[in-house]
N, C-alpha and C positions, 0 to 999 in steps of 0.2 A: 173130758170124754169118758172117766172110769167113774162119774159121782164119787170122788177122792174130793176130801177136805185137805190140804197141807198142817201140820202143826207143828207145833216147833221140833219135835224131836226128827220128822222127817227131816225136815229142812235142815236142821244142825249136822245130820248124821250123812246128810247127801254128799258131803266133806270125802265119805271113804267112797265114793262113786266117782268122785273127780280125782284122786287119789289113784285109782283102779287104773281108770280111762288113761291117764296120764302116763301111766309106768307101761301102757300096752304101747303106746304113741313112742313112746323113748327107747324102748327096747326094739320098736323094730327100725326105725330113724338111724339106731346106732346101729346096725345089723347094716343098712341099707349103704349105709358111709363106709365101714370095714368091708365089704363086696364090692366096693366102689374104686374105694383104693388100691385093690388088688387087681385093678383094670377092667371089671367088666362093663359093660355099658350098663345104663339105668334100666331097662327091662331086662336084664337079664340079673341083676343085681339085687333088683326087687321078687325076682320067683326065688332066688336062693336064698333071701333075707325069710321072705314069709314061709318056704319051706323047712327052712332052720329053727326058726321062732313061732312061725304060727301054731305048731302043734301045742306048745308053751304057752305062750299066751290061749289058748282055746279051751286047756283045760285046765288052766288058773280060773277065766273066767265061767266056767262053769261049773268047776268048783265053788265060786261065791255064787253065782244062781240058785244052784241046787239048795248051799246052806241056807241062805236067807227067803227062799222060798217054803221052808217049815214054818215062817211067819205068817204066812198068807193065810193057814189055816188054826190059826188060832181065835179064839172069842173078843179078844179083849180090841174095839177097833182101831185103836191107836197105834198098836205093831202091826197088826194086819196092815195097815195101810202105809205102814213104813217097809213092812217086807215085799210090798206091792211094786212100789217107787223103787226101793233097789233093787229090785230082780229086770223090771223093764228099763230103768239106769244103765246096770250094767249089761243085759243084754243088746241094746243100742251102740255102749263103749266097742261092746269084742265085736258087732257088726261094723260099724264104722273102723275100726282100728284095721281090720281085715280087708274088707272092703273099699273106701272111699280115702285110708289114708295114703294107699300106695299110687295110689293115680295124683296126689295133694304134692306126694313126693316130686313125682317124675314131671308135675307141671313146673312147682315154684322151685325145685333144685337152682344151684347156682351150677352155671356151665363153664367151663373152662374153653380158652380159646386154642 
């Protein structure tokens, strides 16, 4: 969709993208379990996880957006196109991590009887 070629350094380096994505996923997973334990119900567990953690995770990841979007504007097409792939990478991860994991939580959780 972007006329982006992939080449091996995108591809080798997309490693810190799933890396990223991973430690947002975990961090609020284990946020979500510690709130949980302490009695509250799963909606209510989940606004104090991402209110605790989302600030955190929001501007770690935009912190790596901003960095590796200096790439984008460089000549050489080979970064440019790596800085491309992780900036919309990562901004996907902190979307989803935000967004679509807390609802991923609150379906597959395991329920207690």
């Amino acid at each position: 969709m972007l006329n982006m070629s992939y080449n091996p350094l995108t591809i080798a380096l997309s490693c810190l993208v799933l890396g990223i994505g991973t430690e947002f996923t975990i961090l609020i997973m284990e946020r979500f379990r510690e709130e949980e334990a302490k009695g509250l119900n799963a909606k209510e567990a989940i606004k104090v996880s991402l209110s605790k953690v989302g600030q955190a995770i929001t501007a770690s990841g935009l912190t790596v957006i901003l960095g590796f979007s200096t790439l984008m504007f460089v000549s050489f097409p080979v970064l440019k196109d790596f800085g491309v792939t992780t900036v919309l990478d990562t901004l996907l991860s902190l979307i989803c991590a935000l967004t679509i994991l807390p609802g991923l939580i609150t379906l597959f959780r395991k329920r207690s009887k």
